[in-house]
C-alpha positions in Angstrom: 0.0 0.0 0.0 2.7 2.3 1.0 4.6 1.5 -1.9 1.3 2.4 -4.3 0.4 5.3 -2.4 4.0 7.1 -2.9 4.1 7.5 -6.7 0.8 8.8 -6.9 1.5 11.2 -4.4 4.3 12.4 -6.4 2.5 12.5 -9.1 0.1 14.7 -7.4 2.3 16.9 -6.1 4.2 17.8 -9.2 0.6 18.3 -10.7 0.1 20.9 -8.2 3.5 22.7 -8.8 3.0 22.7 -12.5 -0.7 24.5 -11.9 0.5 27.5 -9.7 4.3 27.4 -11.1 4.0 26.8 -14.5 4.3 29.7 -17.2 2.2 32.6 -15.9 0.9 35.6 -18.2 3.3 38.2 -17.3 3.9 41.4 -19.5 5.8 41.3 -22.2 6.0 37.3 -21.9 3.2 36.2 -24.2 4.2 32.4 -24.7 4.1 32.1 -21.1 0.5 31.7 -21.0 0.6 27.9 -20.7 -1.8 25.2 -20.0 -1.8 25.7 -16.4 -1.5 29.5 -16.6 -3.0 32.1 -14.4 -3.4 35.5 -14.9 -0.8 38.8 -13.1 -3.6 40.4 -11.6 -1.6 43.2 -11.3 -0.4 44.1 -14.7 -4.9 42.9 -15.3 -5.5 45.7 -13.1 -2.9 48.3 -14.9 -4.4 47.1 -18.0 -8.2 47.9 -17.2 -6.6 51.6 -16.4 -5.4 51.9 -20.0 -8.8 50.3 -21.4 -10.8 53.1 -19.6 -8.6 55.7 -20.1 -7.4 55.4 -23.9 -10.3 52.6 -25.0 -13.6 52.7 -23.2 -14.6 55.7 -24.9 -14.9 54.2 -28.1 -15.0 50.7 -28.1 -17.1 48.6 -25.7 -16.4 45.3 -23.7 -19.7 44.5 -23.5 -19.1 40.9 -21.8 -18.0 42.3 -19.0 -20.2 44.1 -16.0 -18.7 46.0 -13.7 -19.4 43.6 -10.8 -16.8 41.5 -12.5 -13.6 44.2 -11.5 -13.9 42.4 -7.8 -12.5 39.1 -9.2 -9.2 41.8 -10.0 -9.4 42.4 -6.6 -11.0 45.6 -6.3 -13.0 45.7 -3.6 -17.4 45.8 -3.8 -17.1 49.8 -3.3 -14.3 50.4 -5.4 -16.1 48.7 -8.3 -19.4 50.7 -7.8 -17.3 54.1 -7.9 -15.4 53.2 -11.3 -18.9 52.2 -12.1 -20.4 55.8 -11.3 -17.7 57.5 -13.2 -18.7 56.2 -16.1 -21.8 58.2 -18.4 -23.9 55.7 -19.9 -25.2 56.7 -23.8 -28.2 58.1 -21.5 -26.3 60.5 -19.5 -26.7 58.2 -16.6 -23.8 57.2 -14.4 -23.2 53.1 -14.6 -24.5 50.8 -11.9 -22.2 47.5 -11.0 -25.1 45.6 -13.4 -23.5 47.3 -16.9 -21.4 46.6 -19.0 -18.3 48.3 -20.4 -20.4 50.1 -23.2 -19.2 54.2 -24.3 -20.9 56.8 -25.1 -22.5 56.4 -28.6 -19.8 57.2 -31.3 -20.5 58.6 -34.4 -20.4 56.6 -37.3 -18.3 59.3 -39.0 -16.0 59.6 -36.6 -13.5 56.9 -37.9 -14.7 57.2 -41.5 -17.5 54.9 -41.1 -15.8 52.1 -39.4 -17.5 50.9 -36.1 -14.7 50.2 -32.9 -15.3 46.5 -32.3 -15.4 45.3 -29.1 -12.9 44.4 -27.2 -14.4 41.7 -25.1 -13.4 38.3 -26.8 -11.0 40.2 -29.0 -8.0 38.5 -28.3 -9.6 34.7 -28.2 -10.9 35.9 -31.6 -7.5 36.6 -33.1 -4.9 33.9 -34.0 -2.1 34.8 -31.8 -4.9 37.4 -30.2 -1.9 38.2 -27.4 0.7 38.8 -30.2 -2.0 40.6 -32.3 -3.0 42.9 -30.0 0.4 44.0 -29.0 2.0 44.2 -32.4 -1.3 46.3 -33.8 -0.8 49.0 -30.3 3.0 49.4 -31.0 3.1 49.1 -34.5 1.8 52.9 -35.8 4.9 54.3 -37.7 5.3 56.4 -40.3 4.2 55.1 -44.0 7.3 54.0 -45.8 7.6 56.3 -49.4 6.2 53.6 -51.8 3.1 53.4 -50.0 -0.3 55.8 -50.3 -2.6 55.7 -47.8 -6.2 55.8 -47.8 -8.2 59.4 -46.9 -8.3 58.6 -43.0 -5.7 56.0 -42.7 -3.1 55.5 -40.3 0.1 53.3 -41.0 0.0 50.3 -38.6 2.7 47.3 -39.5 0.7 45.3 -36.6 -2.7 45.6 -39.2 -4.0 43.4 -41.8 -2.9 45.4 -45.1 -0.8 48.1 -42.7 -3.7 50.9 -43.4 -5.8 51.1 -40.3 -8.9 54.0 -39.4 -8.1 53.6 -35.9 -5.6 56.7 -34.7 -2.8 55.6 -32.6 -3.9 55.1 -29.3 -1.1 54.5 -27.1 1.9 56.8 -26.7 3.2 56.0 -23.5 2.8 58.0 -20.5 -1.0 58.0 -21.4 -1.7 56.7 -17.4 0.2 57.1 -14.0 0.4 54.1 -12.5 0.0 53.6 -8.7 2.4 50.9 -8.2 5.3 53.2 -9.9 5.6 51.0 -13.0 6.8 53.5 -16.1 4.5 53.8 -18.6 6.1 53.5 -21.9 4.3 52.5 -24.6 5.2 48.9 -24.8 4.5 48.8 -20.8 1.1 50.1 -21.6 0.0 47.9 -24.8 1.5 44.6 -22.4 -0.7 45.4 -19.8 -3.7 46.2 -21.9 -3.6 43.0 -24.0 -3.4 41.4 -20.7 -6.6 43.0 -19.5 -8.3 41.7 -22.9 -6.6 38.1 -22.2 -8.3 38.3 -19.1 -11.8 39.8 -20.4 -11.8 37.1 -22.9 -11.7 34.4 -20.2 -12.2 36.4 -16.8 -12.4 32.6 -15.5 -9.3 31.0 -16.5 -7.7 31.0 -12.9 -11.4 29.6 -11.0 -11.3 27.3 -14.2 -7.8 25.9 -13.1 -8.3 25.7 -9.6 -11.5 23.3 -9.8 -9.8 21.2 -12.5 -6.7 21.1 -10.5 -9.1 19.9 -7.1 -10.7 17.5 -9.5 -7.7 15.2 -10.9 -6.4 15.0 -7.3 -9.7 13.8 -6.0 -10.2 11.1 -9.2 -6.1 10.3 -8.1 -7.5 9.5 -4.3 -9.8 7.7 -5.3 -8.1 5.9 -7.9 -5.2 5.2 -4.9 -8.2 3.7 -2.9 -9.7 1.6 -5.6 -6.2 -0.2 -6.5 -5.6 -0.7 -2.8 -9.5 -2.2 -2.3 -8.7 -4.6 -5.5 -5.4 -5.7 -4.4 -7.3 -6.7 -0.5 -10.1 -8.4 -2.3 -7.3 -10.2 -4.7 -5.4 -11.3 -1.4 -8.3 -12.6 0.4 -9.7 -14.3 -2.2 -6.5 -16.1 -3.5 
């Protein structure tokens, strides 16, 4: 029994360490998001300070509520004041029951384009972490042999480099409270890392049960080898 029981245990245990050691979604480290990832929750929190202060007001998140900033750790209170500094398209401040939705935006403000929402941006991207990124740091001047469009901006991070969207990021855009400069690649980490997040705000919960769940089903498979090896015994 003692000899069964050890492996397993090991096994167990390394299971464990994998879950809360294995790559974590840091900034700047996209491939580090592995199986067994979790989210920083503090470059998540930086992030959602970018969002609503160079993104929310044009381009919605619309799977998220409000309610859903205490799983970043903000606190119920907190939550409801970002909430009531936010207008809704009605004039009225947001409750922790909205969504991330701006202001109505003109359709010709960007030329006719619509901002899509950000919510599931990143899962709906190949690469959405390297997408996202590359398309926030990659405005640069047009090289000479290309013409852009009436209302185009160069971006080398954009399907076809011509993109409506004017650069949004240019560092220093937020202060942050926990003293972390805010260049521009700083900022576009941290924001792709709030969309990572608000694409699957339940990754870590996600990994925890799963994680509870293969160490129960190894218990129990340590008990039901030990149970047919006394039956085998008694029986032989």
């Amino acid at each position: 029994m003692r000899r069964l029981f050890a492996p397993l245990l090991a096994a167990g245990l390394l299971f464990s360490a994998a879950a809360h050691a294995e790559d974590t979604l840091t900034p700047l480290h996209w491939q580090s998001q592995g199986s067994f990832g979790s989210f920083d929750k503090a470059a998540v929190q930086r992030g959602f300070l970018v969002y609503q202060s160079a993104c929310a007001s044009c381009h919605s998140a619309s799977a998220l509520h409000y309610r859903d900033l205490e799983a970043l750790g903000f606190s119920p209170a907190q939550a409801a004041g970002i909430a009531a500094s936010v207008k809704l398209a009605n004039g009225a401040p947001a409750t922790l029951d909205d969504t991330f939705k701006p202001a109505a935006v003109p359709a010709s403000a960007f030329g006719g384009a619509l901002p899509p929402d950000l919510s599931t941006i990143e899962s709906a991207r190949p690469h959405g972490l390297d997408y996202v990124y590359n398309l926030l740091t990659g405005y640069t001047a047009a090289p000479a042999s290309v013409t852009l469009l009436p209302g185009r901006f160069y971006n080398t991070g954009y399907p076809g480099q011509q993109i409506a969207m004017p650069q949004p990021l240019k560092g220093n855009d937020v202060v942050y409270a926990d003293g972390t400069a805010a260049t521009l690649p700083q900022e576009a980490s941290d924001v792709s890392a709030f969309l990572a997040w608000s694409a699957d705000p339940n990754l870590d919960e996600r990994h925890e049960i799963g994680l509870r769940a293969v160490l129960f089903l190894l218990f129990l498979s340590i008990i039901a080898i030990a149970t047919k090896r006394k039956i085998w015994r008694e029986t032989a």
